[in-house]
C-alpha positions as CSV (number, residue, x, y, z in Angstrom):
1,X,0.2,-34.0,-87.8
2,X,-0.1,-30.2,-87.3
3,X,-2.4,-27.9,-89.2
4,X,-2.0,-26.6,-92.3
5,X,-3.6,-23.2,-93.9
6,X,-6.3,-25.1,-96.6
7,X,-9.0,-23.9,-98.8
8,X,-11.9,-25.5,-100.9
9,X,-12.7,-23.3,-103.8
10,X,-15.4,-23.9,-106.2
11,X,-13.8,-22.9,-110.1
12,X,-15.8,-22.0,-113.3
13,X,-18.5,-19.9,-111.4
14,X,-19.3,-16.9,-110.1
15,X,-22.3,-18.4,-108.1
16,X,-20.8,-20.6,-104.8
17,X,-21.4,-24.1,-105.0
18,X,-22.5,-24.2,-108.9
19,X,-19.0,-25.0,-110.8
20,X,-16.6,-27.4,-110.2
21,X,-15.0,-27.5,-106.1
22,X,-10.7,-28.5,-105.8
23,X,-9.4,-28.7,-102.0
24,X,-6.1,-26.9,-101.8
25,X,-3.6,-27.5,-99.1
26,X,-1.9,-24.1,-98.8
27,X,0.9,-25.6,-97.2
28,X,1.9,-29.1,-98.5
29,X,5.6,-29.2,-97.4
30,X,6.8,-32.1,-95.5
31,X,4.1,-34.4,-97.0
32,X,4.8,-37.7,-98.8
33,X,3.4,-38.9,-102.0
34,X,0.9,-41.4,-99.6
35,X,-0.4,-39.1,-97.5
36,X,-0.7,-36.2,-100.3
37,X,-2.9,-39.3,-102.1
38,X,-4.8,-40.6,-99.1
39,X,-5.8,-37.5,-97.9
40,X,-6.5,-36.5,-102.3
41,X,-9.0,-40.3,-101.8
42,X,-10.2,-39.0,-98.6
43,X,-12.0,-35.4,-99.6
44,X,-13.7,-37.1,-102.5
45,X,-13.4,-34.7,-105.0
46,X,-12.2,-34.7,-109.0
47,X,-8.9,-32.7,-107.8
48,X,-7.4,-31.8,-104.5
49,X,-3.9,-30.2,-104.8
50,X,-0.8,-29.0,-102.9
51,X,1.2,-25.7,-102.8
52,X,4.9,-26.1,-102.0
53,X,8.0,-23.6,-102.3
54,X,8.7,-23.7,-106.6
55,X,12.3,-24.8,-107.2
56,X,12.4,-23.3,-110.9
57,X,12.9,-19.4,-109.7
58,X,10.9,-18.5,-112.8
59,X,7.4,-20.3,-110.7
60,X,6.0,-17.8,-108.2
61,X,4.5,-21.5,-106.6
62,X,4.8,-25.2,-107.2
63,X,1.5,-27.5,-107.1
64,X,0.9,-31.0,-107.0
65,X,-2.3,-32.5,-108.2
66,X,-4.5,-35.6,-107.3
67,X,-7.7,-37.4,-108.5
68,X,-8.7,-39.9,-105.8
69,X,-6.9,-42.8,-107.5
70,X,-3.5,-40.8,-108.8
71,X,-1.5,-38.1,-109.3
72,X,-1.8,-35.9,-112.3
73,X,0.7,-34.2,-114.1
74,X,-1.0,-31.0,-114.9
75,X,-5.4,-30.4,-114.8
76,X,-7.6,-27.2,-115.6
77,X,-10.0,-26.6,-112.7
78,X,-7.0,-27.3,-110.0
79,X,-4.8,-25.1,-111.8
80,X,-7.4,-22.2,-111.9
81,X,-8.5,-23.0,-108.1
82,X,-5.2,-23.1,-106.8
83,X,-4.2,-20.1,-108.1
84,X,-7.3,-18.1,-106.7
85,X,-6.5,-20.0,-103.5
86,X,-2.9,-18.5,-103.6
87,X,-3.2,-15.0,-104.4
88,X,-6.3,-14.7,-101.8
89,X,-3.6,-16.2,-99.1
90,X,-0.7,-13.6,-100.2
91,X,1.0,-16.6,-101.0
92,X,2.2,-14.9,-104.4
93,X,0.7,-11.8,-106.0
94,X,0.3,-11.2,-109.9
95,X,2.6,-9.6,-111.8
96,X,1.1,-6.9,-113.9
97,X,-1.6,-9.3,-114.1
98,X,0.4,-12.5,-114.6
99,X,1.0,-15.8,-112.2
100,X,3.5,-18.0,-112.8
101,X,2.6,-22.1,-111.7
102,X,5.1,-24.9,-111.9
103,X,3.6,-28.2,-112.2
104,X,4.8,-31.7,-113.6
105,X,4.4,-31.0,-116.8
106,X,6.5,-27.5,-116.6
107,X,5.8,-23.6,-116.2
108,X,1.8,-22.6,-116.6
109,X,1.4,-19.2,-117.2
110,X,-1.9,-17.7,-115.6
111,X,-3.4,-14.2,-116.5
112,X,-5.9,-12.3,-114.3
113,X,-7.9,-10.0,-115.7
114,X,-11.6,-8.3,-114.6
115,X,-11.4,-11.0,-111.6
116,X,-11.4,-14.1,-113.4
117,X,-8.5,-16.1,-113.9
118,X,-6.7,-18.1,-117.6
119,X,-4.4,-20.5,-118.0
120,X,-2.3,-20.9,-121.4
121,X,-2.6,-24.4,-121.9
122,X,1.0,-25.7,-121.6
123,X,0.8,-28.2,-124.6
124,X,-0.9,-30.3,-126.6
125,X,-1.4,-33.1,-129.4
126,X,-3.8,-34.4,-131.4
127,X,-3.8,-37.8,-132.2
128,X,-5.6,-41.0,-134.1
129,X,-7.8,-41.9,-131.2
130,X,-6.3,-45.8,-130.4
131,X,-8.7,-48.8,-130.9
132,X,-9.9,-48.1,-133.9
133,X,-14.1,-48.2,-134.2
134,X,-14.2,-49.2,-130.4
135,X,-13.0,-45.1,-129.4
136,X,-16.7,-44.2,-129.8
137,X,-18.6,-47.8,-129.3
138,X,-19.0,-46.6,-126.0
139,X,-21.1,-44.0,-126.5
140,X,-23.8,-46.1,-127.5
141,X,-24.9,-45.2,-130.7
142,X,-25.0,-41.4,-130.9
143,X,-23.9,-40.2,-134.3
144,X,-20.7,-38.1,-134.1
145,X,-19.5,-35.5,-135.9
146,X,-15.9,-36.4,-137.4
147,X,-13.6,-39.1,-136.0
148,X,-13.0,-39.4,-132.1
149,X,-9.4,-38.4,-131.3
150,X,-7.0,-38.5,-128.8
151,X,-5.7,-35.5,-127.2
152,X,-2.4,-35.5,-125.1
153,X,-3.0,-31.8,-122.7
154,X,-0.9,-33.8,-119.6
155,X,-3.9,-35.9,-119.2
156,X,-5.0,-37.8,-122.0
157,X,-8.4,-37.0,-123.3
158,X,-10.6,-39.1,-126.0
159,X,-12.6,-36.3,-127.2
160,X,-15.7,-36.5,-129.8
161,X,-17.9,-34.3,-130.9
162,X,-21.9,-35.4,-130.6
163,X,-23.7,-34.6,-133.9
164,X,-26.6,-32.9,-131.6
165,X,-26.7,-31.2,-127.8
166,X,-29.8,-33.0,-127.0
167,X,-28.1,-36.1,-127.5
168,X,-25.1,-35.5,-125.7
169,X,-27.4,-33.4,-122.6
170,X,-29.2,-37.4,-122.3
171,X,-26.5,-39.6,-122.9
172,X,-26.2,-42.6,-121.0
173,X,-22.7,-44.6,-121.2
174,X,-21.4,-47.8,-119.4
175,X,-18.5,-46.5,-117.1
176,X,-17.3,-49.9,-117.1
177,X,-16.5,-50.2,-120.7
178,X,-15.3,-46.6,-121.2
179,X,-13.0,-47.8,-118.6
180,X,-11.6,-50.9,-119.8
181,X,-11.1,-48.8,-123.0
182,X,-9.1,-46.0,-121.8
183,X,-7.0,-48.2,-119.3
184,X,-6.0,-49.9,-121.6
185,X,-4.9,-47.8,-124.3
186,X,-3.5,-45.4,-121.2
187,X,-5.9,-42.4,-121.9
188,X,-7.0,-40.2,-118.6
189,X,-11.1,-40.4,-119.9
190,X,-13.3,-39.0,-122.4
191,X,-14.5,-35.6,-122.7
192,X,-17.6,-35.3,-125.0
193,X,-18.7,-31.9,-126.6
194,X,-21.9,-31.0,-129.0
195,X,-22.0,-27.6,-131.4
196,X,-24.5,-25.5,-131.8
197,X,-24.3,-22.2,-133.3
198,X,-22.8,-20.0,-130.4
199,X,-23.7,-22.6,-127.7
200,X,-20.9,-25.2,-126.9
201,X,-21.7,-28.0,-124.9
202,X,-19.1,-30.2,-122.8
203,X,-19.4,-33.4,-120.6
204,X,-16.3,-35.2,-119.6
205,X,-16.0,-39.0,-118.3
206,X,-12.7,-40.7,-116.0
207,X,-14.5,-43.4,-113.4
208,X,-11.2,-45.4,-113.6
209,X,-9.4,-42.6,-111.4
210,X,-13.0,-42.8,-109.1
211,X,-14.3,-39.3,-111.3
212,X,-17.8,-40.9,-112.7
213,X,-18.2,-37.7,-114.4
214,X,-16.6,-34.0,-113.6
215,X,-18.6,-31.6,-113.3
216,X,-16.8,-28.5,-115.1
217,X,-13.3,-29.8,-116.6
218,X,-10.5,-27.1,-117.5
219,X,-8.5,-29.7,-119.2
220,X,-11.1,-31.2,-120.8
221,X,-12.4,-28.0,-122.7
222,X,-8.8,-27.3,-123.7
223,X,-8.5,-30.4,-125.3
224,X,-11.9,-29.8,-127.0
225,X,-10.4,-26.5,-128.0
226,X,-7.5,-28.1,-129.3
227,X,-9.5,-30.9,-131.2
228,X,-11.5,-28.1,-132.8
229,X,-8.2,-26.3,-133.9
230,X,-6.9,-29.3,-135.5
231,X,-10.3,-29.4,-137.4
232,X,-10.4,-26.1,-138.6
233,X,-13.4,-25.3,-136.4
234,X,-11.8,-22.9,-135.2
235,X,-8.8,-20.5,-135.5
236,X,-6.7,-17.6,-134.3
237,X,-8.7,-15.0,-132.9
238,X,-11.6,-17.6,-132.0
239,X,-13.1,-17.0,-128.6
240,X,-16.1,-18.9,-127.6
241,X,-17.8,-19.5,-124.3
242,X,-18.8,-23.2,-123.2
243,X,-21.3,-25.4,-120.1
244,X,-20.7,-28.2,-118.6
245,X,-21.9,-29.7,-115.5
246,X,-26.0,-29.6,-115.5
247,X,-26.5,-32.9,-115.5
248,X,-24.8,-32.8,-112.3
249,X,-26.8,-30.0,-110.9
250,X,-24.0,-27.5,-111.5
251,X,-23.9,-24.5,-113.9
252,X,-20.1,-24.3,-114.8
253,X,-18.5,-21.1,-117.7
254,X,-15.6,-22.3,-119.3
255,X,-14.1,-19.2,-121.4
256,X,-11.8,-20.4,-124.4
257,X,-9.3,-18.2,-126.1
258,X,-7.4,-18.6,-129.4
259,X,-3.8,-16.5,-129.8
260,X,-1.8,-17.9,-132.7
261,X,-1.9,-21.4,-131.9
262,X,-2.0,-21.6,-128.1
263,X,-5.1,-22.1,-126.3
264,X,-6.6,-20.0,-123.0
265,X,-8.6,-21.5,-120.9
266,X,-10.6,-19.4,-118.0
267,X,-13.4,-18.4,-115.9
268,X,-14.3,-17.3,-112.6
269,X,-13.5,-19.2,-109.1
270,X,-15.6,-18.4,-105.6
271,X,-13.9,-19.7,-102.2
272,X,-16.4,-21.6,-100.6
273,X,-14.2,-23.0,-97.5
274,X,-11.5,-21.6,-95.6
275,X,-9.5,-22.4,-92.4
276,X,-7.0,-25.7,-91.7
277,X,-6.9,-29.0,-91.9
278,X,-4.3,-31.6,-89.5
279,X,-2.0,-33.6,-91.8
């Protein structure tokens, strides 16, 4: 064991211990895939991640990402968090206001601008949500608006849109059943979102990877963003500002971007620990 530089950092607030917290391991060479995980189980949060030296020379870092349960090939609030955490350590340092991040799933590209960090969201597809009727016979009854889908962002996302906020702000779902549905068609959870007017509302689901609900969820959004792009809801130009996480006694900004046909996903992060931890 021997110390290693680490920060906890609290992403989609401006306001410290209101958005959504990742642990990031500053230093994370050296480690194995087991103790990258049991140490990912042992801080109990949605994400933890590790920085390590990027061996693409166009990546100013490379990350690795956990849940408590696995590893992830790219995530939102991690991406976002981690980044904050790095340019705050002099790790790397934007480049006329650009980061670049390599990940599983390939280059991110991050912008900073005003203080507040975006991510491009590397890729996505949307998809006939598998199962049929039983996608949204979890949700218990609440009318939706259009047909549930599936949206590949690295993790895999059932997303559904609520027909009304209120409905969505009380729902009450069976984790066990959303579960046994998205294990077995190999989605990563659900992500839930209600429209209306200028107020967007998001809630996003994955107790099979020990997540019961997250409380402010960059991938999440983006797949809601992407799901709305498919639909028409929105288009190029679009720019529209979403909450999650009050259920959860959280208050979490999720900024969404359309340029063209790719997606930006962004919002503020707050560093709410700092120091080392022995691994």
């Amino acid at each position: 064991m021997r110390a290693r530089q680490f920060s906890q950092v609290d992403v989609f607030t401006q306001v410290a211990f209101k958005g959504n917290p990742v642990a990031v391991v500053l230093d994370g060479e050296g480690l194995s895939f087991a103790e990258m995980q049991g140490f990912a189980n042992w801080t109990n949060l949605s994400e933890t991640t590790f920085v390590l030296p990027p061996s693409d020379p166009a990546a100013d870092y490379r990350v690795r990402i956990f849940t408590p349960k696995a590893e992830l090939p790219f995530a939102g609030h991690p991406t976002l968090g981690t980044a904050h955490a790095v340019l705050e350590a002099g790790i790397a340092a934007a480049q006329n206001g650009k980061l670049v991040q390599q990940c599983a799933v390939g280059l991110v590209e991050l912008t900073l601008a005003n203080g507040a960090l975006s991510f491009r969201l590397p890729r996505y597809a949307v998809n006939d949500a598998p199962g049929g009727d039983e996608a949204a016979a979890w949700i218990g009854g609440s009318a939706l608006n259009g047909p549930a889908k599936a949206v590949d962002v690295g993790p895999v996302w059932l997303i559904a849109e609520l027909a009304e906020i209120e409905a969505l702000e009380n729902l009450q779902h069976d984790p066990a059943r959303l579960t046994a549905y998205y294990e077995r068609h190999g989605l990563t959870g659900a992500t839930l979102y209600a429209a209306q007017g200028e107020r967007v509302v998001v809630r996003s689901f994955a107790p099979g990877d020990g997540i019961p609900e997250d409380p402010v969820c960059g991938s999440g959004n983006g797949a809601v963003a992407a799901y709305r792009l498919a639909l028409g809801q929105i288009g190029d130009g679009s720019a529209y500002r979403a909450s999650q996480g009050r259920q959860l006694g959280r208050d979490g900004w999720i900024d969404i971007r359309i340029d063209g046909t790719d997606i930006h996903v962004g919002g503020n992060c707050v560093t709410c620990v700092r120091g080392e931890v022995q691994l």
